[in-house]
C-alpha positions as CSV (number, residue, x, y, z in Angstrom):
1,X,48.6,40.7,23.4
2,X,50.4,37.0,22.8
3,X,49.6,34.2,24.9
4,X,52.8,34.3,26.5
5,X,52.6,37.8,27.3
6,X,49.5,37.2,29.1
7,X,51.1,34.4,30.8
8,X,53.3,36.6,32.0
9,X,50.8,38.6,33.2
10,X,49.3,36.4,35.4
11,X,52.3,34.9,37.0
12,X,53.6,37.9,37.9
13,X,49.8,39.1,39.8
14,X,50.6,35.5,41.4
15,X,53.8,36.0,42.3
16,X,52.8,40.0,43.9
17,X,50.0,38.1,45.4
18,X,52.6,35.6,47.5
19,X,55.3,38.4,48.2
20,X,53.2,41.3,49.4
21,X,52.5,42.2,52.7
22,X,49.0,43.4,52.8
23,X,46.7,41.0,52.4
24,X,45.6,39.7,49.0
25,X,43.1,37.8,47.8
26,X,43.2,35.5,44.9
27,X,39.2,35.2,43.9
28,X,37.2,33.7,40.8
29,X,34.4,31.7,39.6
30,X,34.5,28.9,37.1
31,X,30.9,27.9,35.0
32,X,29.7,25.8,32.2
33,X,26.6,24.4,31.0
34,X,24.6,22.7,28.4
35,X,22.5,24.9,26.5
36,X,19.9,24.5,23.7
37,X,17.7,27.5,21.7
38,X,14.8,27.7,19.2
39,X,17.7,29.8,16.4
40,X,14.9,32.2,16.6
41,X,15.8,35.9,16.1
42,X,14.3,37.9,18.8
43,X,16.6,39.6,20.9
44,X,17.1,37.0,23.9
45,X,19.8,38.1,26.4
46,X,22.4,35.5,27.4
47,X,20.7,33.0,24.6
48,X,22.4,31.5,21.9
49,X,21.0,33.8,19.3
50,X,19.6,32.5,15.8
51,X,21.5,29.2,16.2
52,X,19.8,25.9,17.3
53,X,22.7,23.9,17.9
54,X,23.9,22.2,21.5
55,X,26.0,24.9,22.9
56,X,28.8,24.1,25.9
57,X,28.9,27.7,27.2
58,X,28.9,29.5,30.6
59,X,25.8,31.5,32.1
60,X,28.0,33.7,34.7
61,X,31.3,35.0,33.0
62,X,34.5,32.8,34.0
63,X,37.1,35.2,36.2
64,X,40.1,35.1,38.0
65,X,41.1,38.1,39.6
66,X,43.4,39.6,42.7
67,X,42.8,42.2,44.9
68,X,44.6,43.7,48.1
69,X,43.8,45.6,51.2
70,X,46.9,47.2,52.9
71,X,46.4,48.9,56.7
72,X,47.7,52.4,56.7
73,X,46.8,53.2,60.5
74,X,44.4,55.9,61.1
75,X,41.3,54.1,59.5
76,X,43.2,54.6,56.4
77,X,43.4,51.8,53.8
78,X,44.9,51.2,50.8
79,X,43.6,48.5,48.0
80,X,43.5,47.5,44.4
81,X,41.7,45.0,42.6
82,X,42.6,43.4,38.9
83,X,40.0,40.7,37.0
84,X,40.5,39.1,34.2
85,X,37.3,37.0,31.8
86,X,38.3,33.9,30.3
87,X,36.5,31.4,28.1
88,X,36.5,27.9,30.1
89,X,34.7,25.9,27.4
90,X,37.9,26.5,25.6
91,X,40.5,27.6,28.3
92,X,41.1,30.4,26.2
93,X,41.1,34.3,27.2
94,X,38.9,36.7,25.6
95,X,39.8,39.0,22.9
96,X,40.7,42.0,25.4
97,X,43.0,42.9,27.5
98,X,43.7,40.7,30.2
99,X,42.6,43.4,33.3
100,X,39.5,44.8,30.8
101,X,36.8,44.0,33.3
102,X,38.7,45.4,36.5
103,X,41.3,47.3,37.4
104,X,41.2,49.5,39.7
105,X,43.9,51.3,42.9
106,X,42.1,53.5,46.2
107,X,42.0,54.8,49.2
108,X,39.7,54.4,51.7
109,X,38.7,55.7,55.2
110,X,36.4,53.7,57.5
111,X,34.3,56.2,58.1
112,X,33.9,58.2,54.9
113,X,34.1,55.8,52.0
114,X,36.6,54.9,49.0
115,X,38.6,57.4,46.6
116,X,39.5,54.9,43.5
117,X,40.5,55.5,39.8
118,X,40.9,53.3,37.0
119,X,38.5,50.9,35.1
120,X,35.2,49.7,36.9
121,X,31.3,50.1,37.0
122,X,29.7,52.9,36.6
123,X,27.6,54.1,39.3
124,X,24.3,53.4,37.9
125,X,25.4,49.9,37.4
126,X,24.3,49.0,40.9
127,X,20.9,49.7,40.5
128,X,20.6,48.0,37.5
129,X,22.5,43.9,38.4
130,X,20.8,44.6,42.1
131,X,17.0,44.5,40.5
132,X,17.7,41.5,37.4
133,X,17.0,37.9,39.5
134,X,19.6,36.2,37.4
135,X,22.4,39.1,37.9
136,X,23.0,39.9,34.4
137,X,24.2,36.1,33.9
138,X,22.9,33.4,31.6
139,X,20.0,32.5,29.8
140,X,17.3,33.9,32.1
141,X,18.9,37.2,32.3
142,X,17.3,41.0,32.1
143,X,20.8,41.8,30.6
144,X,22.9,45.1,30.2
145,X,21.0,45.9,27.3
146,X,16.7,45.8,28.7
147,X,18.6,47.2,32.2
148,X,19.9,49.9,30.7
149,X,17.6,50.7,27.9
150,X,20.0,50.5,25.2
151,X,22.1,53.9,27.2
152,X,25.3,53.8,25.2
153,X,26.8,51.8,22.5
154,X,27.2,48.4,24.0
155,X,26.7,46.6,27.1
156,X,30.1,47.0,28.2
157,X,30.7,50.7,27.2
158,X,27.6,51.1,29.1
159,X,28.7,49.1,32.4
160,X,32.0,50.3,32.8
161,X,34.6,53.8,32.1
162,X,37.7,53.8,31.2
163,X,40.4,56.7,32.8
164,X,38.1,56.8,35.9
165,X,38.2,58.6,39.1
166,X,35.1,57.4,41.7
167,X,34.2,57.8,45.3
168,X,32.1,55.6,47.2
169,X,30.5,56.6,50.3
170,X,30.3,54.5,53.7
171,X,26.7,53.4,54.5
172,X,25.0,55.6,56.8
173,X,21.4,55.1,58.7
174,X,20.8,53.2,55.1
175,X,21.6,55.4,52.7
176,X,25.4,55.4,50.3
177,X,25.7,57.6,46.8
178,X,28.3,57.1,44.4
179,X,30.5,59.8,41.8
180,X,32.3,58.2,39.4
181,X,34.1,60.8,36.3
182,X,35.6,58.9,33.4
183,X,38.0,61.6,31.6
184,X,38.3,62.7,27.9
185,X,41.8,60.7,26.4
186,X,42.6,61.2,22.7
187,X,39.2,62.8,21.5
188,X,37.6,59.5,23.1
189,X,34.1,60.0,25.0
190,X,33.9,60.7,28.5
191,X,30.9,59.4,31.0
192,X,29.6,60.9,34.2
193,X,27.3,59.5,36.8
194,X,26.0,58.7,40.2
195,X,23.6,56.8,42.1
196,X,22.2,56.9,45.4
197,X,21.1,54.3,47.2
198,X,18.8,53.4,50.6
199,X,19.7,49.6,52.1
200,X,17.3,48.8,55.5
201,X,16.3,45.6,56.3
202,X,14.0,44.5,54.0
203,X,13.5,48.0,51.9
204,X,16.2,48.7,49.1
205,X,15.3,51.9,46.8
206,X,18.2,53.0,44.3
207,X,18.5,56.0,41.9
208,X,21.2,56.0,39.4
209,X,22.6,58.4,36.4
210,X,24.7,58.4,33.5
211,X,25.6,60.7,30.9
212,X,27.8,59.9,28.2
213,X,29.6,62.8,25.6
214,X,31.5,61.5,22.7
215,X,34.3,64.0,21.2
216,X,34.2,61.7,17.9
217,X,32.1,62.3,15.3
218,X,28.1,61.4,15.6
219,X,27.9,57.9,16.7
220,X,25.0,56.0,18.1
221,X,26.5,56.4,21.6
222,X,27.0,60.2,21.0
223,X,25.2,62.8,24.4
224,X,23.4,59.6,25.8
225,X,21.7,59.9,29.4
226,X,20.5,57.6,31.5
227,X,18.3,56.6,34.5
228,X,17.2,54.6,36.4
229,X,15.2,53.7,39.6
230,X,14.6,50.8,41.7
231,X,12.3,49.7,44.7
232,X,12.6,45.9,46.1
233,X,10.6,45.0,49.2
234,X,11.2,41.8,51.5
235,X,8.5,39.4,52.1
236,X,10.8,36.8,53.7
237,X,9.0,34.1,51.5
238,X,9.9,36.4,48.3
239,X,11.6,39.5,46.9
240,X,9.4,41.5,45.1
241,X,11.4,44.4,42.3
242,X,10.1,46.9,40.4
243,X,12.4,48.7,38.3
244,X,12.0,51.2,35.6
245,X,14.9,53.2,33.2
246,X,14.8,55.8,30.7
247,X,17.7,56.5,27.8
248,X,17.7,59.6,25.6
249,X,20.0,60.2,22.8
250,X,20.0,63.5,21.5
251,X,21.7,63.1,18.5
252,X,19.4,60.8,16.9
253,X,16.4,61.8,18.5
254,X,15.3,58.9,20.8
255,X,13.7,58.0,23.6
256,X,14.0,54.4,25.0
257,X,11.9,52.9,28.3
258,X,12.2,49.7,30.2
259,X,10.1,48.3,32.9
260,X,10.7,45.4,35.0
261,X,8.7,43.4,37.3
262,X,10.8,40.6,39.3
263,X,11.0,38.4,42.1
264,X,13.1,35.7,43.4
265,X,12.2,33.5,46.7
266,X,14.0,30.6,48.7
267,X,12.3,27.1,47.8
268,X,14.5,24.3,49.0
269,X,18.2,24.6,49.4
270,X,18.0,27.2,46.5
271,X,16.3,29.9,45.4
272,X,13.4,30.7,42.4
273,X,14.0,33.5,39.6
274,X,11.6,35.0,38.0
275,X,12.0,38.3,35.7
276,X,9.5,40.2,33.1
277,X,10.8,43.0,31.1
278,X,9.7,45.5,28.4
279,X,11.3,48.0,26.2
280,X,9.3,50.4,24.0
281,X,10.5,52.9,21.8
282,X,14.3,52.2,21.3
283,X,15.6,52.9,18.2
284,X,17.8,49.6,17.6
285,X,15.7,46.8,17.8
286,X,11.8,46.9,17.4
287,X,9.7,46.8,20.9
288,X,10.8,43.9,23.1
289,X,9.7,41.9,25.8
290,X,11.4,39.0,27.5
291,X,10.4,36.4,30.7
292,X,13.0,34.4,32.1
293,X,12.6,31.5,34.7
294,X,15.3,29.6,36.7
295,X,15.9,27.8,39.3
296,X,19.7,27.3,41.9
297,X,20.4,24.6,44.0
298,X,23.0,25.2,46.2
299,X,25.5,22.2,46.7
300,X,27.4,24.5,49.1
301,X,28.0,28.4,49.5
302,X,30.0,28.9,46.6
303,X,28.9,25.8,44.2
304,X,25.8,25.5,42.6
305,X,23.5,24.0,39.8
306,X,21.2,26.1,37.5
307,X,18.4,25.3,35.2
308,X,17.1,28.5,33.7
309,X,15.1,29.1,30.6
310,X,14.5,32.7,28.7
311,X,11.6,33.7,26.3
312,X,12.5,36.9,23.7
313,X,10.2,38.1,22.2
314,X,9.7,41.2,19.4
315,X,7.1,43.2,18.0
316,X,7.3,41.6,14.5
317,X,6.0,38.5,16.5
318,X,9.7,36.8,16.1
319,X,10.3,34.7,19.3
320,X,13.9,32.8,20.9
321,X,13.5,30.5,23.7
322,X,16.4,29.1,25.3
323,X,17.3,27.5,28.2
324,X,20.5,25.7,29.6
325,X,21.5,23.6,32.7
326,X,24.6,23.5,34.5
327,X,27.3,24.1,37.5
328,X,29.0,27.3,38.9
329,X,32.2,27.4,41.1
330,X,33.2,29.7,42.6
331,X,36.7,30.5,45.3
């Protein structure tokens, strides 16, 4: 897409934004900071990889987006939400499409839950960002690929499904469960899954699943499954998370587990991160392990400052350690 069709793109969500009647939201976050790594080559989540250089670069992934709630009477709503990623240290876009992250139309009822098709998380997802400290962002970071134990081809295939159709239940006496089908389109794969979830006050206990079945030709992402389980207990002076998930491939004959061990706790005006992970017997990378550390301080509710750092390490004994200080905006 050319710059000025994406442009285009965007003043035209801004200018729906202003003229409809529902209400609508124009949301984001903005984040940079100063990072510096070891160049070592153990698979580090969020790190800089083998480079050693100063790096400008963000920790949670820059966004604008929109997204609209219309009253239909009854209980019934209608809504919609679009994001777009960009780059800030550059003020450029990514390489995809500008809505790639989110985009999504629904229905919902107030006291059943939300009907919604389009691009968006799958439902294990939830599970997974609710149990990583650092929420899948910056240096410190589980990330996609520990959370999910390398399930699918990539972290974003793995995330998110295209040509979607979802529901999401209303909360009740604690528990939700999502259904989310993403549809076969041109021989391309589709991916199943749901979770279910239990939210009290200071018990949360999820169970998710994905399944993944490619109509191409063998690929590394070809009849992948997936699942995972969460418990996190409140202590009021910490959060304590345990975590554990399981991929199989059956095309290439693999088994893949990851176990988690995390906590985060309020100190200050902020909050501590803490996160230890493990992954034994995938077949991409050799056995890995990672700890990541951080620290936020909270100028306000939707600006703060980070300092995190983030140990990979591998069975061949290869270590990266990287860490990175900066600010996130949000509004």
């Amino acid at each position: 897409m050319s710059r000025s069709k994406f442009v285009f793109t965007i003043l035209a969500a801004a200018s729906f934004t202003a003229a409809a009647q529902s209400k609508v939201e124009i949301y984001g976050v903005v984040d940079l900071g100063i990072t510096k790594g070891n160049g070592g080559t153990a698979n580090n989540a969020g790190a800089n990889g083998t480079s050693d250089a100063w790096q400008v670069k963000q920790a949670s992934a820059s966004r604008v987006g929109f997204r609209g709630v219309e009253d239909l009477g009854g209980g019934l709503t209608a809504q919609f939400q679009l994001e777009h990623r960009f780059n800030p240290d550059t003020g450029d876009y990514n390489t995809k499409q500008p809505f790639f992250m989110q985009s999504t139309v629904g229905l919902s009822h107030k006291d059943i839950g939300t009907l919604w098709m389009g691009r968006d998380f799958i439902p294990a997802f939830w599970v997974a960002i609710k149990s990583d400290p650092f929420g899948m962002d910056g240096v410190g970071q589980v990330g996609p690929a520990n959370l999910y134990a390398d399930f699918a081809s990539s972290s974003e295939n793995a995330s998110r499904t295209n040509n979607t159709v979802g529901f999401k239940s209303k909360r009740i006496n604690g528990f939700s469960f999502d259904l989310a089908y993403g549809m076969h389109e041109q021989l391309t794969s589709a991916q199943s899954g749901f979770n279910v979830q239990y939210q009290a006050e200071r018990l949360y206990a999820g169970l998710g699943y994905a399944k993944k079945n490619n109509a191409v030709a063998a690929t590394a992402a070809v009849n992948d499954e997936f699942l995972n389980v969460a418990v996190h207990y409140n202590f009021d002076v910490l959060r304590l998370i345990g975590y554990v998930a399981q991929a199989k491939n059956k095309n290439f004959n693999y088994d893949s587990m990851e176990y988690l061990l995390a906590l985060d706790a309020p100190v200050g005006p902020g909050r501590v991160k803490a996160a230890y992970t493990k992954v034994r017997g995938d077949y991409k990378l050799n056995d890995r392990e990672k700890l990541g550390l951080g620290y936020d301080y909270n100028l306000s509710k939707q600006t703060r400052l980070y300092a995190d750092v983030g140990v990979g390490r591998q069975k061949d004994k290869s270590t990266n350690t990287t860490f990175s200080v900066g600010i996130r905006k949000a509004f």
